[in-house]
N, C-alpha and C positions, 0 to 999 in steps of 0.2 A: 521749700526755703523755710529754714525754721525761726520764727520771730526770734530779735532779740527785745527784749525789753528795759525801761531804763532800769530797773531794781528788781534782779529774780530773789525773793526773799528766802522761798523754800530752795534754792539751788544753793544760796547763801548757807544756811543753817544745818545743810546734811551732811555732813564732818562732824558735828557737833549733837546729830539726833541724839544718839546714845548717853551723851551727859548729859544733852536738856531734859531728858527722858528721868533720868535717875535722878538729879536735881529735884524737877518737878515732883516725883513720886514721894523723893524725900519729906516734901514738905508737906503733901497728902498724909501721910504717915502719923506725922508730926501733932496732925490735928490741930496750930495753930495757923492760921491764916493772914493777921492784920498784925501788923506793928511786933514784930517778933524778933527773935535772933536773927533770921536772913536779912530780914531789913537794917536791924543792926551791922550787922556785917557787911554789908553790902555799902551801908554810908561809911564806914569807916576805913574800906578800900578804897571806894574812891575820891574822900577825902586825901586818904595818901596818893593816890595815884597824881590828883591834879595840885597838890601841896599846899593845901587848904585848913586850916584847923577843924574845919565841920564840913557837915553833907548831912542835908536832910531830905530825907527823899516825899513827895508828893505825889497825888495824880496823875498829874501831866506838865507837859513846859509852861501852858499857859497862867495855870495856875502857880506854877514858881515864881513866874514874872509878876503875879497879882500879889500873891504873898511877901515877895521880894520890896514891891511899892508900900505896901503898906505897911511893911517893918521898918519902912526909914521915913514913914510917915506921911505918905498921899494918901488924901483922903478928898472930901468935894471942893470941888473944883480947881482944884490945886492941876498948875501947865508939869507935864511931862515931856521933857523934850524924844525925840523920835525919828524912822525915817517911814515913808509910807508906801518901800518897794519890798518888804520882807514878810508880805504874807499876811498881814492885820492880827497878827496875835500880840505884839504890845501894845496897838489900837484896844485891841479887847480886855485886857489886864488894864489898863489904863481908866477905861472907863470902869468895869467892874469896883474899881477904886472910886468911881465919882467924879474922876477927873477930868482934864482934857487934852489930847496930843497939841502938842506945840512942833508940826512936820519943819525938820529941815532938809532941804534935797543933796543931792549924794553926788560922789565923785562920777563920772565920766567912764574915767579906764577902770576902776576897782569897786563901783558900784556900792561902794560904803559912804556912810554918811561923810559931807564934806568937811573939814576940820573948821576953815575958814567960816560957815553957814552954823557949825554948831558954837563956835564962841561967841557968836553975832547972839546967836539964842541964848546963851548962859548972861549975856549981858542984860536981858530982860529980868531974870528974878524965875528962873524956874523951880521948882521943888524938887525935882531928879530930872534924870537922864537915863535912858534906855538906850546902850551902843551895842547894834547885832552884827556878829561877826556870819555874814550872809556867803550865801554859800559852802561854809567852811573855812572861810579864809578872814585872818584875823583883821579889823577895821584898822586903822592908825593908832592904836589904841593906849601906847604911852603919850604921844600926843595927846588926845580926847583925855587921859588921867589928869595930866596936869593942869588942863585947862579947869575941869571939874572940882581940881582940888584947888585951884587958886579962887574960885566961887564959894567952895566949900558945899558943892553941890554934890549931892550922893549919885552917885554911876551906876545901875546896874547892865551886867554885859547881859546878854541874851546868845547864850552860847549851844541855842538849839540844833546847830549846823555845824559846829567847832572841837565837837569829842575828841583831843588829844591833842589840837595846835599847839604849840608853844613859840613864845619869844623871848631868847635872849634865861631862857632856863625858868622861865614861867607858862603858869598854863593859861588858858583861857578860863575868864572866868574867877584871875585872882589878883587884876589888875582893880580890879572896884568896888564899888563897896560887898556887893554879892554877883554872885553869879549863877545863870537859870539854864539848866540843860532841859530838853525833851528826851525821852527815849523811846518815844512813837519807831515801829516795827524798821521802818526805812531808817533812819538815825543809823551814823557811824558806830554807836552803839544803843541795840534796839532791843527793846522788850519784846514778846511775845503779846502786847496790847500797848494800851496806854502805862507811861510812865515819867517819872522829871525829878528833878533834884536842885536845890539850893545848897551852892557853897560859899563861904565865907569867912574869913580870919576873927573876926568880931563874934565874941560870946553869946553876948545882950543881941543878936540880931539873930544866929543861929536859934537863943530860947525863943523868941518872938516867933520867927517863920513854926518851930517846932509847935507851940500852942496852936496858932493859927488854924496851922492844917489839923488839928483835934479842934474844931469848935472854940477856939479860944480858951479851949482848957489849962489853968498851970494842974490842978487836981482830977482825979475824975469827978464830973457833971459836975464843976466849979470853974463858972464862966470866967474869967479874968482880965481878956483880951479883945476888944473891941473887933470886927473883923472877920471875928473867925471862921470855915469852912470845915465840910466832911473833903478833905482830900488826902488820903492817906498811900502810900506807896503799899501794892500789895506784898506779904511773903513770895508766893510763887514768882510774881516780875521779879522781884529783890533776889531771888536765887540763878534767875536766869539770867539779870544782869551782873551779876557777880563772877556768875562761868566765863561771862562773853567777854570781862573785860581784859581779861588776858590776852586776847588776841586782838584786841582794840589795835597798838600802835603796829603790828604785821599786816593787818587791814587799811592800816592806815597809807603806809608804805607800798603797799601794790596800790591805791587809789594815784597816789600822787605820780605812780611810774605809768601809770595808765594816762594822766594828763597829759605828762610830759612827752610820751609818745605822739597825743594827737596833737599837741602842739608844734612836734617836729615834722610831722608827717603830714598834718591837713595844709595846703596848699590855693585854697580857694580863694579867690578876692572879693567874693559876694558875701563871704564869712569873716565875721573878727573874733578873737577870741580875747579876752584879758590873760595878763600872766597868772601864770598859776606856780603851784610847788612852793615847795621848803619848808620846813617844819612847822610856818606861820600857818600854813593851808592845810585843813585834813582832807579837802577836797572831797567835802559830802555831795555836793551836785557841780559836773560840767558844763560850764553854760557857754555858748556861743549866741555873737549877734550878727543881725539881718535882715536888711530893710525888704527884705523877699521873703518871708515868715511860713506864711502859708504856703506857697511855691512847695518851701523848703521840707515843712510837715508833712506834702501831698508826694515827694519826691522820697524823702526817709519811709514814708508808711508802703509804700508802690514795693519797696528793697525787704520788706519785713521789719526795720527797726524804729522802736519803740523812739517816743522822745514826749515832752511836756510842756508848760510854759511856768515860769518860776519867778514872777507873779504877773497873770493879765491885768490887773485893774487893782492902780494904786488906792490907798487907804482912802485918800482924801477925797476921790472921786468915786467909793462905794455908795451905789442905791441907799441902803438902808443906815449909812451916818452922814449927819450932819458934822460941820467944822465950822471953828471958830473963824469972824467974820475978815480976820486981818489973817489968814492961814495966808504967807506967803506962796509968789508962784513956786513953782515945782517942773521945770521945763525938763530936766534930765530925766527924773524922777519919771515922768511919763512918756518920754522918749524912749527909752528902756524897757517900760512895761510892753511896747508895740512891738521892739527886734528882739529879745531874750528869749533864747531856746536851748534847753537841755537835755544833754544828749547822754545815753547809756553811759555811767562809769559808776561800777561796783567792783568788788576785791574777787571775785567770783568768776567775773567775765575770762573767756577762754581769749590766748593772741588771733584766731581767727576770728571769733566776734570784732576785738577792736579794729582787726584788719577792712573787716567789713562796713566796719564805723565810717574811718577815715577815708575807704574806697567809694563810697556813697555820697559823702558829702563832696570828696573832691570832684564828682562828677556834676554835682549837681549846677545846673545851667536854667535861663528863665527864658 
């Protein structure tokens, strides 16, 4: 029986050996390594791609979000609003800033933060706001706009799951005030390592993130910028995401045909799924829930297929942070962390994988 797993990266990317191959070599060539024309190039495709005036590419997504906060001005102890079921990286940006998450808990059926719970927080006095569009599918998120902007509080999306969504002829990530991709290797659109990107319509915020990620530099070794970090997008990532983005929205579109398959086809009543599809969802992870978890994990691993948990153990109850002492409850929020289970869906997967998918689960019994 051959495993499937949730993300074959190398099955993924061998279509494409041959350019990442020449790409890469290119830039060996090249001799220049840091902050070059591929990186150039590279932010200004996908500036056009997601209809952005800018893209400034960084390290990683975490550090987009950290940079992101601190170009619109969080600094100590300044509340961030947030949700605490997306994995603790705007937890971590957050502090990194000095700050501190202000959690609000999250829808039910769509597992994004609650509309109603985040205006409740905007009525405090936050300094931003952090909306992740989790899983790939976009949050309510002209909602969450206007509530933000009637505050006049700066938004930023965290659109490290959302590579390509769009609503209503926008992308993600250009509803507020910036927007923070990951291209960690798994990512709808993935580096060959770490990689992340800020975009943004706003000049004065694009030059700020731009300094930041140089040490606060506006000159060379002329500090100017409070904040600043070594996190620079490499050449070599920057060429290899430049290849990949072409076939972003064709990747995108077999993910979403893959949902909607197991949506039609999984049949189980010990399994729920959320809706999924349509150009709002890039559908970077399929998650199902289940108050039978383990059961479920010991029954998909028994078949050979892969699967995860996407996220055990919300922010607010992590060992090593502490939260502020009025951190509202968070019932859903942790209800969720207990049945959430993701199952195989990449653009790669053959129909007899998925077949195998939905044949496994529908059988599965306690």
């Amino acid at each position: 029986m051959t495993p499937i797993p949730v993300f074959d990266l190398a099955r993924q990317l061998a279509p494409q050996r041959a350019a990442l191959e020449s790409a890469v070599l290119a830039v060996i060539r090249s001799g220049r390594f840091v902050l070059g024309d591929q990186v150039a190039a590279f932010e200004s495709a996908f500036a056009a791609y997601c209809g952005a005036q800018h893209a400034v590419g960084v390290a990683n997504g975490t550090d987009a979000l950290e940079l992101a906060l601190r170009s619109v001005g969080v600094g100590s102890g300044d509340r961030v609003i947030t949700v605490a079921n997306a994995g603790g990286y705007g937890t971590t940006a957050i502090r990194a800033c000095g700050g501190e998450p202000l959690y609000v808990d999250v829808d039910a059926e769509s597992m994004q933060v609650d509309s109603s719970y985040f205006e409740r927080a905007m009525a405090t006095g936050p300094r931003a706001a952090i909306v992740t569009h989790l899983h790939g599918r976009l949050a309510d998120i002209e909602a969450l706009q206007r509530v933000a902007d009637a505050r006049g509080v700066p938004m930023v999306e965290d659109c490290a799951q959302a590579h390509g969504a769009r609503l209503n002829g926008k992308h993600a990530g250009t509803f507020g005030s910036m927007g923070c991709f990951s291209f960690y290797p798994t990512k709808n659109l993935g580096a060959l390592g770490d990689g992340g990107a800020v975009i943004t319509q706003n000049s004065r915020l694009a030059e700020h993130v731009r300094a930041l990620r140089q040490y606060g530099w506006r000159r060379k070794y002329r500090v100017e910028r409070v904040g600043g970090r070594n996190s620079r997008l490499d050449e070599l990532q920057a060429a290899v995401l430049h290849h990949r983005l072409a076939g972003l929205d064709d990747d995108n579109r077999v993910r979403r045909a893959i949902a909607a398959r197991y949506a039609r086809e999984m049949r189980n009543p010990l399994l729920w799924m959320p809706r999924r599809g349509g150009e709002h969802d890039a559908v970077h992870l399929f998650v199902v829930l289940t108050r039978h978890r383990d059961a479920l994990v010991a029954h998909l691993s028994a078949h050979g297929i892969g699967c995860d948990v996407h996220y055990p153990v919300p922010d607010h109850l992590q060992p090593g942070w502490t939260v502020p002492d009025d951190t509202p409850p968070l019932p859903i929020t942790e209800q969720l962390a207990q049945q959430v289970l993701t199952l195989p869906c990449f653009a790669a997967m053959t129909d007899e994988e998925i077949a195998r998918v939905i044949d496994t689960c529908n059988s599965f019994t306690t």
